[in-house]
N, C-alpha and C positions, 0 to 999 in steps of 0.2 A: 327316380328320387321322389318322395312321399312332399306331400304339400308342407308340413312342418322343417322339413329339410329347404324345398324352395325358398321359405317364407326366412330360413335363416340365411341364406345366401342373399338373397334381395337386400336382406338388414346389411351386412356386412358390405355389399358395394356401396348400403349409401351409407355408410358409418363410412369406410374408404374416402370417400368420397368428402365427405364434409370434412373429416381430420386433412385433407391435401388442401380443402380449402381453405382451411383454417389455419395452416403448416405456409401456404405462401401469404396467406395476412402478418401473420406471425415476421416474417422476412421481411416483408416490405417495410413492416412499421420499425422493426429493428434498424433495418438501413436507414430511413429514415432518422431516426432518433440518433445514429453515429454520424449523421450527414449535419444536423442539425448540435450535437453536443457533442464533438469531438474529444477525445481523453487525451487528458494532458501525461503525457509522458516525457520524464526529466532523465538522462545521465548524470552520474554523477562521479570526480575523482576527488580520489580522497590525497588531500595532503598530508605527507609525513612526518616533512620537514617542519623544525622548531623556528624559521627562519628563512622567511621569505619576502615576495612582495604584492603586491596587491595594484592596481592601477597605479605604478610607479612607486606609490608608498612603502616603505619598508612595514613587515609586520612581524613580532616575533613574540614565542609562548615559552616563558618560565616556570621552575618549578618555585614555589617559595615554602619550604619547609622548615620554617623558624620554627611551626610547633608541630612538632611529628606525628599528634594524633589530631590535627586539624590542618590538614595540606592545603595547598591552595595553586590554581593554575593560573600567573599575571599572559592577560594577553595586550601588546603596545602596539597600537597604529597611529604611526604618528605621533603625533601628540594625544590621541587619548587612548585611555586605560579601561582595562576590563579584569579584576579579579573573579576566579570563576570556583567556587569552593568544589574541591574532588570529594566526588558522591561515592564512588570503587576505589578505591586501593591499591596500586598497583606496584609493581616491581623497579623500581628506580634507577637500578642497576640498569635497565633495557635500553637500547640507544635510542634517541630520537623521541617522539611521540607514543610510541607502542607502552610502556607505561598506564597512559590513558586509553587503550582502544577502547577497556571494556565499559566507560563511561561518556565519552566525548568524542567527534570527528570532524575535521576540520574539510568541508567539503565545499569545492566548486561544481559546478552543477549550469545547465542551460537546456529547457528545449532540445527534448529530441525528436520530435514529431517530422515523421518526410525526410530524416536528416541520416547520412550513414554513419557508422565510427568515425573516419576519416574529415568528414564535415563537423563532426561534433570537436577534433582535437582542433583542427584549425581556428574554431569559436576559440578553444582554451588558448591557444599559444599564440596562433599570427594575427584572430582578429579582437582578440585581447574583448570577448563578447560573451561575458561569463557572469554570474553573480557568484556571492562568497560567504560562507554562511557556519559558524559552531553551533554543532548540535550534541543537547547534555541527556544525559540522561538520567533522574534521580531516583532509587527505588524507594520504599515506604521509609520514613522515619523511622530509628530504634530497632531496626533488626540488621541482620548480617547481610550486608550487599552480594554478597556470594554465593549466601544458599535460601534462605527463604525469601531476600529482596532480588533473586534471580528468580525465584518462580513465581511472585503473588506478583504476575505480568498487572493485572488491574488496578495496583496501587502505584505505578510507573507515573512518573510527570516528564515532560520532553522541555527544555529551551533550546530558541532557535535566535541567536544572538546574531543579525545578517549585518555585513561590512556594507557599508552607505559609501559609494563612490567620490571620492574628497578630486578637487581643483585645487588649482595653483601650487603643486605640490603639498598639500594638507591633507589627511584625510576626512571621512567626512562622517565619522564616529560610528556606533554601533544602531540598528534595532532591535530592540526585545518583545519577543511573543513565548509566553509558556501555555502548552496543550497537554490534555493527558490523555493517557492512553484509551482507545475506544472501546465501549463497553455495550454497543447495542449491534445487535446481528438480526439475520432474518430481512422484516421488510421494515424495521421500526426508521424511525427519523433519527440524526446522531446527533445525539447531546450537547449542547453549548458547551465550549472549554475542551471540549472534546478533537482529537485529530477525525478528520475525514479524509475518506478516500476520495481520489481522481485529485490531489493537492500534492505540492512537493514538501512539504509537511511531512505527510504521510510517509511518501515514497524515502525523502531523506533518513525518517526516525526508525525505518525498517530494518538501515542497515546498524541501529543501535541497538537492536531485541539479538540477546544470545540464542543462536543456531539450535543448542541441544535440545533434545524433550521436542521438539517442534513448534515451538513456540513462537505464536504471532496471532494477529486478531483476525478472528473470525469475520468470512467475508459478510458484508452488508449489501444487501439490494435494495434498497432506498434509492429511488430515484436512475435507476439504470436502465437498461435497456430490456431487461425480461422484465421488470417493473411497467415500464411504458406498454407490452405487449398487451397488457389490460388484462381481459374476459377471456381474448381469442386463447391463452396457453392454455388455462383449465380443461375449456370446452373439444381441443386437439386431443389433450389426451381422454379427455372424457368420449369421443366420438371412436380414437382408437382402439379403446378400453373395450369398448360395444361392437366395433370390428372385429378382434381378435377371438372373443366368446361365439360373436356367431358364426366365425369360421371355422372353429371349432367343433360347435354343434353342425353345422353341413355338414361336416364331414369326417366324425367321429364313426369309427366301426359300427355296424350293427349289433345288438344286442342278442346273445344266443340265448333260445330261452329253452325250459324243461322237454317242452314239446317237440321243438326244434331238430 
């Protein structure tokens, strides 16, 4: 082997070499960063029923169609009231809730972290260890909620109307937070008013984005764990980049030439 062939091979162990070392910095800081900011991940069941309960309270969702081109969804806990004006359209005819899938979902939801299925149904039913929450979803003003307020995902606004735990048999009314849909990708920082990921925000308003087309937000790396890896990711693949080439040139055929 001719000295320019050595002097490639030398390259490439230590290009090897520093990408492995820089491949377990990479590791550690990642574990690190999930040891120290764990992701929050929620289940969630969607209720169907128009008529239920809620920490003993009764809760039920009406349709009220006095004016046919301005429907309205009443929801009663208790004693208080929640009119929710329907953003989609839906078929009335259908039993139950399914009417509003393509707009609203009435979801219980808890912590699923360390937790199996079965752990998680128990939260819902035996240890009554649940939070409870409508989430809407309205597309842009003034167009057709069906075909272009289905696809212009960026003009989507979310409410997330959460059931407040009522005593002494009362309930104990509603919260309201409106988010919209998120609009920054890459490594940028996400927007105020904006939904963010690792939130059950996020995770709830996912299951209100229609299936078709593939539609949904772009992931964001703000703040996550290749985020946290710093310098060391570039300089892996930069080190293996210079590996690869010079193992390459070691040991690339010879060249045949005229003389030859």
């Amino acid at each position: 082997m001719d000295r320019s062939r050595l002097l490639a091979a030398g390259l490439a162990l230590l290009s090897g070499a520093a990408c492995v070392y820089f491949g377990l910095g990479i590791a550690r800081t990642i574990g690190e960063f999930h040891k120290n900011h764990p992701r929050e991940i929620y289940a969630f069941k969607t209720i169907g029923e128009p008529a239920f309960t809620f920490g003993g309270i009764p809760v039920t969702l009406t349709n009220d169609l006095a004016i046919p081109d301005q429907p309205y969804l009443v929801v009663k806990y208790g004693e208080d009231d929640l009119r929710l004006r329907v953003t989609v359209p839906g078929d009335y005819r259908l039993p139950k809730l399914i009417p509003h899938n393509d707009w609203m979902r009435v979801l219980a939801f808890a912590p699923a972290v360390n937790k199996t299925e079965r752990e998680f149904l128990d939260d819902l039913t035996r240890n009554n260890d649940y939070r409870l929450v409508i989430v809407t979803r309205t597309p842009r003003p003034g167009v057709d909620p069906k075909t272009f307020g289905a696809a212009w995902q960026r003009d989507w606004s979310f409410d997330f109307h959460e059931f407040v735990r009522g005593h002494e048999g009362r309930g104990g009314g509603f919260t309201h937070e409106r988010l919209e849909y998120p609009t920054t990708s890459g490594n940028k920082p996400p927007k105020p008013g904006e939904l963010r990921e690792n939130t059950w925000q996020f995770q709830a308003a996912l299951q209100l984005m229609p299936k078709a087309g593939g539609v949904g937000p772009t992931h964001n790396f703000y703040g996550d764990a290749l985020a946290a890896a710093g310098w060391r990711l570039p300089a892996a693949a930069f080190s293996g980049a210079i590996g690869t080439f010079a193992i390459a040139f070691a040991f690339a055929p010879r060249r045949v030439t005229a003389d030859a």
